[in-house]
C-alpha positions in Angstrom: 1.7 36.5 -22.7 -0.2 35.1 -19.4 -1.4 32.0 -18.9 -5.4 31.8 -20.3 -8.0 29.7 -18.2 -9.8 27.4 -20.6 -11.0 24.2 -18.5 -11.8 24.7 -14.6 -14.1 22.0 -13.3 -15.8 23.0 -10.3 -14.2 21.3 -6.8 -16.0 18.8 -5.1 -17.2 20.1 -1.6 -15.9 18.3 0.9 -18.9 16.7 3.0 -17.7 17.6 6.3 -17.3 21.6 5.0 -20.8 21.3 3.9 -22.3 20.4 7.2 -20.7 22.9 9.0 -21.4 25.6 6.2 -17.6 26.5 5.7 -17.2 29.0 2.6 -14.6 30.9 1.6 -11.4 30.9 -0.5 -8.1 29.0 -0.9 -5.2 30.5 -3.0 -2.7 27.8 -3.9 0.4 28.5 -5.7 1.0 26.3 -8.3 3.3 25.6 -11.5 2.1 25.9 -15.0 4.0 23.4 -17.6 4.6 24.4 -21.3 1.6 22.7 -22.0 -0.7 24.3 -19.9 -0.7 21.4 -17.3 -0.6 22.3 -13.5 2.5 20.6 -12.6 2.8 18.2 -9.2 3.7 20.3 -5.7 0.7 22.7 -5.5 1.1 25.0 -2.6 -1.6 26.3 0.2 -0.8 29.7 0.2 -3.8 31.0 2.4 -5.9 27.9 3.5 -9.3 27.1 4.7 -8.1 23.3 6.3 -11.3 21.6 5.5 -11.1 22.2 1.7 -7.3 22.7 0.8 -7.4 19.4 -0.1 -10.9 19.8 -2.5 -9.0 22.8 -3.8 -5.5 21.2 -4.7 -7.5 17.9 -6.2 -10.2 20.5 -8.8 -6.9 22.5 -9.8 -4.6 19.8 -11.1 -7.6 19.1 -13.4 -7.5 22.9 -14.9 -6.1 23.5 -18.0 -4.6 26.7 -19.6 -3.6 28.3 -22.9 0.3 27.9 -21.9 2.3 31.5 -21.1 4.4 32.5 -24.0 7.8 34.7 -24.0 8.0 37.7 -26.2 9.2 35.2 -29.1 5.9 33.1 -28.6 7.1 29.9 -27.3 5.1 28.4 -24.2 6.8 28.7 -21.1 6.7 27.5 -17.5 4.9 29.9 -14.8 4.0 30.0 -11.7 1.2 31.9 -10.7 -1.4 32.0 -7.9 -5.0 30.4 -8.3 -8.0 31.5 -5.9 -10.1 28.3 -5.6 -13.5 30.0 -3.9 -15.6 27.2 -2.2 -19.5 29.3 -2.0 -22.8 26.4 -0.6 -25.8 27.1 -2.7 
């Protein structure tokens, strides 16, 4: 069973990304622990440099429903996590 998404706070935008009106998206690749932790030694895997940092900082804050194997018992995952930065 995939990991579930239950706790995402929102990044903080970086101040200098505001002022210029960067937007976009970072995907990090990251490491999901049995308890539905994001594990240390996030990955940029497509980065926007002025808010990889923002990105990697919001996501070790999210919290899943752990992955399970076919017997039920949580395992460890890794899995890719867009992080979309949008000014409003």
């Amino acid at each position: 069973v995939a990991p579930l998404l239950l706790h995402h706070p929102l990044p903080e935008y970086p101040r200098r990304a505001r002022v210029l009106a960067v937007e976009g998206q970072v995907l990090l690749e990251v490491v999901l622990d049995t308890e539905g932790s994001v594990e240390d030694g996030a990955r940029v895997v497509a980065s926007i440099p002025l808010l990889d940092e923002a990105a990697l900082v919001a996501v070790r804050r999210w919290r899943f429903r752990p992955a399970r194997d076919r017997s039920g018992r949580p395992v460890r995952v890794v899995m890719e996590v867009p992080v979309r930065f949008v000014l409003r």
